[in-house]
C-alpha positions as CSV (number, residue, x, y, z in Angstrom):
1,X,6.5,-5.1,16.1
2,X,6.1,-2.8,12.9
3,X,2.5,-4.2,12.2
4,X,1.9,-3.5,15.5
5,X,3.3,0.3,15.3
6,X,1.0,0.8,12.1
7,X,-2.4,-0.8,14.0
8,X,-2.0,1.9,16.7
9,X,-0.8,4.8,14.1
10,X,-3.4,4.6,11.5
11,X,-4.4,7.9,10.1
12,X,-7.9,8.5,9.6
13,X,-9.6,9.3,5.9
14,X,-10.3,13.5,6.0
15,X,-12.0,12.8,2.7
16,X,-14.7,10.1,4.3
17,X,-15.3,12.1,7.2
18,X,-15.9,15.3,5.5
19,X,-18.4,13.5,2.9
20,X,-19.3,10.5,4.6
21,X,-18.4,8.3,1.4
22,X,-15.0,6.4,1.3
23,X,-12.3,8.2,-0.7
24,X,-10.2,6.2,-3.5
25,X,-7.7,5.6,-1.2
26,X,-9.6,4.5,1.6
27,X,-8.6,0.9,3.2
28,X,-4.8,1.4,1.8
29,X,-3.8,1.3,5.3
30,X,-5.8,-1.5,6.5
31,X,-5.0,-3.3,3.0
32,X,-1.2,-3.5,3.9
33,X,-1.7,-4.3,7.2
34,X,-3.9,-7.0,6.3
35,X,-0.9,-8.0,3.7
36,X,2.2,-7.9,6.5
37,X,0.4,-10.0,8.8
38,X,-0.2,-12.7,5.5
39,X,-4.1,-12.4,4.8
40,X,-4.0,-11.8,1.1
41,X,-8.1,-12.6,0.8
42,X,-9.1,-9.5,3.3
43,X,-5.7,-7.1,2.0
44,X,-7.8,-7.1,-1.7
45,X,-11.3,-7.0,0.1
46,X,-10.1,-3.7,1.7
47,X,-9.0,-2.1,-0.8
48,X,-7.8,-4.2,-4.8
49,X,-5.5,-1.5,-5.6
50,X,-2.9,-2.8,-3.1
51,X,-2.4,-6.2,-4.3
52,X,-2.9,-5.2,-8.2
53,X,-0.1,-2.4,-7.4
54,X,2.1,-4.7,-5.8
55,X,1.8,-7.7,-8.7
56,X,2.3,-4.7,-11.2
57,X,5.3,-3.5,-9.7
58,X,7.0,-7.3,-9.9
59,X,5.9,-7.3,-13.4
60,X,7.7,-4.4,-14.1
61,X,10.4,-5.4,-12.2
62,X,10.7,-8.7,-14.1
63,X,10.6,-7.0,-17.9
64,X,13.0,-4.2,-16.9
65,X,15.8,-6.0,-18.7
66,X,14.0,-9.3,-20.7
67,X,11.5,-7.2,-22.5
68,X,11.9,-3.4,-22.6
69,X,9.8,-3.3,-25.6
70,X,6.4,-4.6,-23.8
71,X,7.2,-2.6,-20.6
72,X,5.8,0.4,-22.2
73,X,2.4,-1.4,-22.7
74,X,2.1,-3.3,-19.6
75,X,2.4,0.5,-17.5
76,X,0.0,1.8,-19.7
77,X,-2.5,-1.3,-19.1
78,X,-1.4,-1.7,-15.2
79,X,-2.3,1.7,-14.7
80,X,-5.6,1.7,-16.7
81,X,-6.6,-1.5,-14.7
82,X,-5.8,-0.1,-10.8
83,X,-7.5,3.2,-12.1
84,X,-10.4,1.2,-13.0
85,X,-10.6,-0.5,-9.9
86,X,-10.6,2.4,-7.8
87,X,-13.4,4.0,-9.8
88,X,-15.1,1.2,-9.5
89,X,-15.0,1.1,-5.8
90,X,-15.6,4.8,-5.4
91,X,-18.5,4.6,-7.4
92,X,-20.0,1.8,-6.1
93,X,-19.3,3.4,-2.2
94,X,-21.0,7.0,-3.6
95,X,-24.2,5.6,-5.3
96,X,-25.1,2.5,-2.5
């Protein structure tokens, strides 16, 4: 029911249409759709940032109390890898 609400209510990228190259954030939507309905593989073919954000976020989750000390350096590093994967993608998308 809600996968189905999303499928018909997707937004469309303003960035990609303007510029015809995909935008950092383009196949979030299709990413967590692919995620709901259980295909892991095509959710991180769409767009990596999804998954990396989500398994970040259940790191953090699990040193919030066990290990404040190395939560500091885990965001720092968890952001630095996501933002590397979306420049990644960008750039490949703008120069191919």
């Amino acid at each position: 029911m809600l996968v189905d609400y999303l499928e018909r209510n997707q937004q469309p990228c303003y960035f990609k249409s303007t510029f015809g190259v995909e935008c950092l954030g383009c196949g979030t939507q299709r990413s967590v759709l692919d995620l709901l309905q259980g295909d892991i593989q095509q959710s991180f073919f769409d767009q990596p940032a999804v998954l990396l954000f989500i398994i970040y976020l259940v790191g953090i989750v699990m040193l919030w109390k066990s290990k404040p000390s190395i939560l500091k350096h885990f965001i720092i590093y968890g952001f630095s890898i996501i933002g590397i994967s979306l420049i990644t993608r960008f750039s490949f998308n703008f120069f191919l």
